[in-house]
N, C-alpha and C positions, 0 to 999 in steps of 0.2 A: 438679102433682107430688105423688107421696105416697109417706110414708117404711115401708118393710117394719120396722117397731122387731121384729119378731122375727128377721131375719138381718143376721147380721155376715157380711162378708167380708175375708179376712184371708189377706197371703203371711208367709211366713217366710226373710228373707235376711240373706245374711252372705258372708263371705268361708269358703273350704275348710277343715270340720273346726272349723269352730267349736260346730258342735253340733246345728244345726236340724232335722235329724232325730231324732237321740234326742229333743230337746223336744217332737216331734209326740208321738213315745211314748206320752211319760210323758200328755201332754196326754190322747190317748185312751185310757188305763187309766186314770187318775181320772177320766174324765166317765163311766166306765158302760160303753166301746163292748165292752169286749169282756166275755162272761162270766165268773166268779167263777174256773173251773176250764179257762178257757182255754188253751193255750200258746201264747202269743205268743212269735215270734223278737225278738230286738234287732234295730231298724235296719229295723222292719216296712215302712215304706213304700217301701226299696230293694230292690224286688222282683225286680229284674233281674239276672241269675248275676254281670254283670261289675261291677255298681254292688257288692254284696256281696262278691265279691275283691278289689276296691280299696276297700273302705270310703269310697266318693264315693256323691254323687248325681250322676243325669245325665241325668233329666228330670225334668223337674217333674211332680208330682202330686198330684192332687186326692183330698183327704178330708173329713169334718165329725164333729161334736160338739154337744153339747145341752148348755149349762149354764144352769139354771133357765129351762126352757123357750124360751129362745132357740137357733138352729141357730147355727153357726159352723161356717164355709166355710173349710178349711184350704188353701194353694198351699205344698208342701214345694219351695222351688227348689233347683237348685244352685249351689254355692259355689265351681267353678271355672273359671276367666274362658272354657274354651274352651268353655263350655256356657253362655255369658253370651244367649242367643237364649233360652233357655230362661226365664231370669228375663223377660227384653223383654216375649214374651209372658204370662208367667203375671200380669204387675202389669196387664194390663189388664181384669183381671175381678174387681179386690179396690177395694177403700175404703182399706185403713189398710195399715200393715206393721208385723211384727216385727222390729227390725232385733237380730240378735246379733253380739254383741260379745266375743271371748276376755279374760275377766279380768285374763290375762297377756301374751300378744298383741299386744293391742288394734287400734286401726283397722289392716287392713293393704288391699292393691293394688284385693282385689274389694269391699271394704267400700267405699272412694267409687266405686266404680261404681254397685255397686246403687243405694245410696243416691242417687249423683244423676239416678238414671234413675225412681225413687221421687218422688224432691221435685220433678221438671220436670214426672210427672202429678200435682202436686199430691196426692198420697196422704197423709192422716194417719201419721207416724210413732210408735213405742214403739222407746226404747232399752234391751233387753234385756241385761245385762251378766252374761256366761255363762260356767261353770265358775269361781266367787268360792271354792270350796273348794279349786284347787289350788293346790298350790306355790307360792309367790314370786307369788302372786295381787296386782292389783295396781287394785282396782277403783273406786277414785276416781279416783285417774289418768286412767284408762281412760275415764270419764264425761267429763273433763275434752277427750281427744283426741277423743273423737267428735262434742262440741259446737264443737268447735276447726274439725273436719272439714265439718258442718253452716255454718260459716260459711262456711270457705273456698268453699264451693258455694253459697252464696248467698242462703241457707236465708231465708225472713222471719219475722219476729217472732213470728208464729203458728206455724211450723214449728218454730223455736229454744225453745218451751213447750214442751216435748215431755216427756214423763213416765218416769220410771228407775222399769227394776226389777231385781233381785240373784239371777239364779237359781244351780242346778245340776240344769241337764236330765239329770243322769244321775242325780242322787238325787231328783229328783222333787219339788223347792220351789221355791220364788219369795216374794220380800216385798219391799215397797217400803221399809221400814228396815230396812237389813242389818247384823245384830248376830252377829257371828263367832263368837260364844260360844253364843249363842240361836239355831240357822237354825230356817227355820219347817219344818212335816211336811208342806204341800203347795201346789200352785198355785194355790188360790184369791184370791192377789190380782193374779196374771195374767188370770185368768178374767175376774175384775171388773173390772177395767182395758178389756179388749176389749169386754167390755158394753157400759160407761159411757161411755169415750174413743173407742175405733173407731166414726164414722157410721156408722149401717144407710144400705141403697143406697135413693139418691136418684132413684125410678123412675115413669114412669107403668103406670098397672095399667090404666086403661080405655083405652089407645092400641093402635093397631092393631102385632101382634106383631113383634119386630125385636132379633136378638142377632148378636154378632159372633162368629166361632167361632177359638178361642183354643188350642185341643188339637185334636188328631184322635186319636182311638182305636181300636185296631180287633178285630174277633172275629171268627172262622174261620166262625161259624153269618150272623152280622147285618153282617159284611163291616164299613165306615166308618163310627167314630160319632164326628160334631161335637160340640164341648166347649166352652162359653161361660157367661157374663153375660146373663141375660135383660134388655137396655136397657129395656124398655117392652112391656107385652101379656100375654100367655100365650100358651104351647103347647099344643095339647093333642092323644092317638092319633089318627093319621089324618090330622090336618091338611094341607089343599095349602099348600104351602110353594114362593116364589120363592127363588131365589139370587142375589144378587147377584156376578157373578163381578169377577177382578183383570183383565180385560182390558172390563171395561163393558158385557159380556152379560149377559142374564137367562137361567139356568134353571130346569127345573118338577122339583117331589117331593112326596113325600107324608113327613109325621112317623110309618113303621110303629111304633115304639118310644119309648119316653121315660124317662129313669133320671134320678134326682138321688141323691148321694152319701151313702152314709150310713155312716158308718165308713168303714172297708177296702171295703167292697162297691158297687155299682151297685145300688139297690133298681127297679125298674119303677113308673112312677107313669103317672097316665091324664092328669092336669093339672098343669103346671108355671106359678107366676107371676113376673110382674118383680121382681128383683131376686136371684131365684134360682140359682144353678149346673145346668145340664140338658147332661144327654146325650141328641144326637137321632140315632136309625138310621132309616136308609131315603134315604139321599140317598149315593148311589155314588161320586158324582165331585163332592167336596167339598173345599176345601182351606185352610189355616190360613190367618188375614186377611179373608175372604171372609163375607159379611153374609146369613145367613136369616134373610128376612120376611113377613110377612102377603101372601097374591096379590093382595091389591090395593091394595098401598101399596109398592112395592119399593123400599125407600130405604136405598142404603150406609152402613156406618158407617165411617170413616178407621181407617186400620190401623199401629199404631207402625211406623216404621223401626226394622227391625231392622241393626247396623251393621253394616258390609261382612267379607268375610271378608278374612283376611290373606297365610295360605300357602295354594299350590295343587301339584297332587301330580300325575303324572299314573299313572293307573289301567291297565293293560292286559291282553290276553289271555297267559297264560304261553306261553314259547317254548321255554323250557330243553329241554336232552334226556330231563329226569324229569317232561316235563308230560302230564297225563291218568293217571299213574296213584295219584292220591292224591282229588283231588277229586269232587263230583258235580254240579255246572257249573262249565264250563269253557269255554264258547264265548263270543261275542262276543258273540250276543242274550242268555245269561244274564248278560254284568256289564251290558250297557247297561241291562236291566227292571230289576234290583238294583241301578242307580244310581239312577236315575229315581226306583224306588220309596220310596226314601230320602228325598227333595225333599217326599213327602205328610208327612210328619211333624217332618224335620229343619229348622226354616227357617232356620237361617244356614248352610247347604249350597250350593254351585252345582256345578252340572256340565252341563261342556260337551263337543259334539261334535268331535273335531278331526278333519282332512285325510283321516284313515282309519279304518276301520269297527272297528278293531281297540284304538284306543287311544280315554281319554274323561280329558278334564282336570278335576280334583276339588279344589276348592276350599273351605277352613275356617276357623274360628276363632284356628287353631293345632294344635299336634303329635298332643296328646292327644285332642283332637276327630276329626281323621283316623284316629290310632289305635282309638281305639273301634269307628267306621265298620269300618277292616279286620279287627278283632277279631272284629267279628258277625259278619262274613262267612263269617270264615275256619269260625267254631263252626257255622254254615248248611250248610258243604259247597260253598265255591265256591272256586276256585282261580283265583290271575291273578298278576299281579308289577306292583309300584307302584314311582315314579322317587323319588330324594331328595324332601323339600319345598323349596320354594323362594317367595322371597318375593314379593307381588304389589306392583307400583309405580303409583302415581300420579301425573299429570300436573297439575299446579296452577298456573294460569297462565303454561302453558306452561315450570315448571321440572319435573324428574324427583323427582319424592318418595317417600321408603321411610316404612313405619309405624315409629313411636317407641314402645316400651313405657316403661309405668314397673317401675323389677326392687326387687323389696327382697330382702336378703340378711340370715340372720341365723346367725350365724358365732360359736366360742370366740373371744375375743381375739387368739390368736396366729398364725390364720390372715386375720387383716385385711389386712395386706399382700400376702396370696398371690392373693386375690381380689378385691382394686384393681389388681393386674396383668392379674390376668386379663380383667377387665371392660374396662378402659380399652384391654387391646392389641385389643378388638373392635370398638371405635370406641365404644365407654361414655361417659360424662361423670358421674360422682360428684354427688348434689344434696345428700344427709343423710347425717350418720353421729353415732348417740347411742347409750349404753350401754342397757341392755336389762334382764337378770336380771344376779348376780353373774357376770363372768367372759366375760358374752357381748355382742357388738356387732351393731346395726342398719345395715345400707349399704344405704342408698337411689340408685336411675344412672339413668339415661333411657340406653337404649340400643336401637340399630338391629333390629329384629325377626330380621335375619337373623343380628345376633349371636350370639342367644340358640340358634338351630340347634346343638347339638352339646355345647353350655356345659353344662347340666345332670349330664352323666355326668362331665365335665371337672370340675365344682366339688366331685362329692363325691367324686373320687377324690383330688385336692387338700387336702382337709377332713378325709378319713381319716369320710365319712360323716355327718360332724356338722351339713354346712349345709344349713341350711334357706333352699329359694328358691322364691320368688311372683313373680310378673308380671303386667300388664294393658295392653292397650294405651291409649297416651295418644295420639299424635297424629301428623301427618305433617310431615315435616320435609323440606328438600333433600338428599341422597342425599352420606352422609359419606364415602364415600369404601371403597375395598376394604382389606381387610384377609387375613391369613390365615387362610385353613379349618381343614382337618384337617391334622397337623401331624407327621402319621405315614402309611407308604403300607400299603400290603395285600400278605398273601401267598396266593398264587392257583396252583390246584392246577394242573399238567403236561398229567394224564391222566385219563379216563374209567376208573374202578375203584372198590377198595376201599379204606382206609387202612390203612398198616401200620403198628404201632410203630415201627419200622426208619424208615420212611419220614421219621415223626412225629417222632420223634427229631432227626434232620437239620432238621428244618424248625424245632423250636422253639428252635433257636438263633438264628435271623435273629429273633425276636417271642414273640407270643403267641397262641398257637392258638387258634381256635374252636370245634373237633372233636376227640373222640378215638379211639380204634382200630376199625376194624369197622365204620365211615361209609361209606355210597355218595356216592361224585364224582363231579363232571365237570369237562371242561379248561374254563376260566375262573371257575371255581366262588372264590371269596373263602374261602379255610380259616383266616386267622390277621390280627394288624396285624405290618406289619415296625416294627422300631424303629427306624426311618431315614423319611425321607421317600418314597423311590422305591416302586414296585413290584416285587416279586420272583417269579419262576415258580417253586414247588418241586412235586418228586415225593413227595408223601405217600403213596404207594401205592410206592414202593421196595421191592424184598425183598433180604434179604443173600444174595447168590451163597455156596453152600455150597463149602468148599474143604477140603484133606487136613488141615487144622489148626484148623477153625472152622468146625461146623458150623452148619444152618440156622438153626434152635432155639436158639440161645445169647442171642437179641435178646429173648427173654424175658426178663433180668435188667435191658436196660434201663429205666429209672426216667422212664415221662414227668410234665412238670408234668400239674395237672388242667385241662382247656382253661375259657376264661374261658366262660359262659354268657350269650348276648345275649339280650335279654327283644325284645319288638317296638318298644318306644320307644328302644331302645339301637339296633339294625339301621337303624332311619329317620336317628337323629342318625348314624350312620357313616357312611353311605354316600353317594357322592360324586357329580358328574355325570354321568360315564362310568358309573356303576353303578347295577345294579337291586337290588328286593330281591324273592325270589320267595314268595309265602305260598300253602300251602294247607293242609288242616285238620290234619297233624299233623307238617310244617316251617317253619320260615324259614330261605331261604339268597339269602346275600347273594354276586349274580353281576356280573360284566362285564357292559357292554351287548353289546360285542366278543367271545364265546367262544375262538372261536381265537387263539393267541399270536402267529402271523405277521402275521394281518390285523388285530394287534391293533395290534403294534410298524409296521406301514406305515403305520395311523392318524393313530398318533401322530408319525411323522415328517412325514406332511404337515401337520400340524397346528402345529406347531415354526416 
């Protein structure tokens, strides 16, 4: 074995919006990467349109840095749980971690995840304690609960040494004594920390070549490029390369291409050695977990389990009376190859084929994991209609078991009771509850995955906005039991038309609308929620019969509310069994499965 002392490799994790990206930042504008007279965007390495409208990450990505001639191998992951695949893989190609921590915060749902998925590969940890300049900052503490956390998992004595440092990634410091009155002007004792404390990779260089491929990346010109940890060897242009694949075949390629990271960019190199980060092009049909190595030594390397997914969706061809004229696939080969396609890069994704050629069952992480998936799609130009989510169960010794999340809640004071109702009427069970900042409380539940469906919009309309909710999944348990869903029915349009105020009028008295005047319908079309439980048929496309005393035109003076606006993770939590939800690149509309009202109402009588 021989140690690379000039490469560090290094992830950076945390729980959502604690800061890891901006810290990559700042990290590469102090080492040099970018020129004097640059413009750099905020939030550089969320390159992706929807990573940047939602201020998340949501894959992980590969950067580097140079500090006093040593490289540093950056993994930017993401910090929310339904992109927890993402971390899975990115810690298998690092040495050490940055763990960060919210000042104020502190450990929350994704923080012991990562972390125990960090200390089971035995990865050197750094406790980063980030954002110490805001408000009600609370950073001893905070030191405190993360070593509390480190126990709780199991940490050993060598893991529990683990080294603090006090930054503000968005002001661009770090110091290992944090003097509130003195902060220091820059990261240089992060820097050195990584140097000194993260082991360079423990590799052989004269062994014949063998790296596990950890990212798939891809380009329009060089098609598939494999992303890994060089275990042991070197790469170099040209080379025949075996593959070891996930079903125990060998295949043959050639290395046409080779990049290692250098900033923001993919530089082209002709040799790459052990211990290095490398992208290889020229191997077509390549896939995350999957082992290139030397042709005459083809030996696998074990691939982390990545943990199972939770809700599954089912995916299908749109049917509605408005389908085909909005998207630019729309068939049934175009969702199956853009499911499929999805699988090479996403690997906590499954998708399956079901009974008909027409539907394919998708399965995820979670809500916003699926979301995303439909989000690209929908910005691609594909058009289809997906079913509620719905939770997957397990068989455990022959009992039925649902996944148990852990939920933390953090809520004003005076809605604590409104949100122990709510939690507990879901089949919840309350574990924590400790004061927080002035005025505000932490509620900690373990509660059924499937509770969590719908709660989200439910808590902050309850909250008036204010609560703040995280979740993770913990474990599986025996199946608690049913409770109620949605707790309000739907109003669902008559006819095939247009809307009228008139119409609209009449209708928003039974609820709350979705649409307002000048919307094209159709008959089973979901327009509004009623304020009662049931379903109701209205005519939103009504016009006032003109008479000798009141003419047509008079229905301009009525006053409609503004209709409520459903974003796409609002339409997925509403919608029910009986209902779809139809997307294409510039709607969502939430239908019946059943259009028709007769055959809708026979349904549900045999169904009774």
């Amino acid at each position: 074995m021989t140690n690379r002392e000039n490469i560090r490799n290094i992830a950076i994790i945390a729980h959502v919006d604690h800061g890891k990206t901006t810290l990559v930042d700042a990290m590469l504008a102090q080492s040099g990467t970018f020129r004097e007279n640059e413009q750099v965007d905020e939030r550089v390495m969320d390159s992706n349109d929807l990573e940047r409208e939602r201020g998340i990450t949501i894959l992980a990505k590969n950067t580097s840095l140079y500090y006093k001639g040593v490289k540093i191998n950056i993994i930017d992951t993401p910090g929310h749980a339904d992109f927890g695949g993402e971390v899975e893989r990115g810690l298998e190609m690092v040495d050490g971690v940055l763990l960060l921590v919210d000042a104020f915060e502190g450990c929350m749902p994704q923080t012991r995840f990562v972390l125990s998925k960090a200390l089971s590969l035995n990865l050197k940890p750094v406790i980063v304690v980030n954002k110490v300049d805001r408000p009600n900052a609370r950073p001893y503490e905070v030191v405190d609960e993360v070593l509390d956390l480190f126990i709780d998992l199991g940490a050993t004595e060598e893991q529990l040494d683990t080294p603090v440092i006090y930054a503000s990634g968005r002001d661009g410091w770090a110091t290992a004594e944090y003097n509130p009155e003195r902060p220091k002007d820059d990261l240089t004792d992060l820097f050195e920390l990584i140097v000194n404390y993260i082991p360079c990779p423990d590799c052989e260089e004269d062994a014949p070549f063998q790296m596990l491929v950890s990212n798939i990346d891809y380009d329009d010109y060089t098609g598939r490029i494999a992303v890994g940890k060089i275990q042991r060897g070197k790469v170099s242009v040209n080379m025949p390369l075996s593959i070891c694949k996930h079903d125990g075949k060998t295949a043959h390629a050639k290395a046409t291409k080779l990049y290692t990271f250098e900033g923001l960019k993919k530089t082209p190199a002709d040799e790459v050695g052990a211990g290095d980060v490398v992208a290889i092009s020229g191997i077509s049909d390549i896939n995350i977990g999957e082992t290139v190595c030397d042709t005459n030594n083809p030996d696998p390397l074990p691939f982390v389990k990545i943990d199972d997914p939770v809700l599954s969706m089912t995916f299908s061809v749109n049917d509605s009376p408005f389908a085909g004229q909005d998207g630019k696939f729309v068939t049934s080969r175009h969702l199956r190859d853009r499911l499929f396609r999805e699988l090479d890069s996403n690997v906590s994704l499954r998708v399956e084929e079901t009974d008909t050629t027409e539907s394919f069952t998708v399965s995820g992480r979670g809500e916003l994991h699926l979301s995303v998936l439909i989000e690209n799609m929908r910005r691609e130009g594909y058009e289809f209609q997906v079913s509620n989510p719905v939770v997957i169960y397990k068989e455990i010794d022959g009992v039925k078991c649902e996944p148990i999340e852990r939920l933390t809640v953090d809520v004003p004071d005076e809605y604590t009771g409104t949100v122990m109702d709510g939690v507990i009427g879901r089949k919840g069970e309350m574990t924590n509850m400790a004061p927080t900042a002035q005025g505000y409380t932490r509620l900690e539940f373990l509660i059924p995955s499937r509770g969590l469906i719908g709660y989200r919009s439910e808590l902050l309309t309850a909250t008036k906005g204010t609560g703040i909710i995280n979740s993770i999944l913990e474990k599986y348990e025996p199946y608690k039991g049913d409770f109620t869903g949605r707790t309000r029915g739907t109003l669902i349009a008559w006819e095939d038309g247009t809307t009228i105020t008139y119409g609209l009028y009449n209708a928003q008295e039974r609820g709350t609308l979705f649409i307002g005047a000048g919307v094209k319908v159709y008959e089973g079309m979901i327009v509004g929620e009623n304020a009662r439980l049931e379903d109701v048929v209205v005519n939103v496309c009504k016009k006032k019969h003109a008479t000798n005393t009141r003419a047509s035109g008079s229905d301009d003076a009525l006053k409609l509310t503004p209709p409520r606006e459903m974003s796409l993770e609002q339409c997925l939590d509403f919608i029910a069994d009986d209902e779809l939800l139809e997307v294409t690149p510039n709607s969502l509309r939430m239908r019946k499965k059943i259009l028709n009202t007769s055959l809708r109402a026979k349904a549900a009588s045999r169904n009774k």
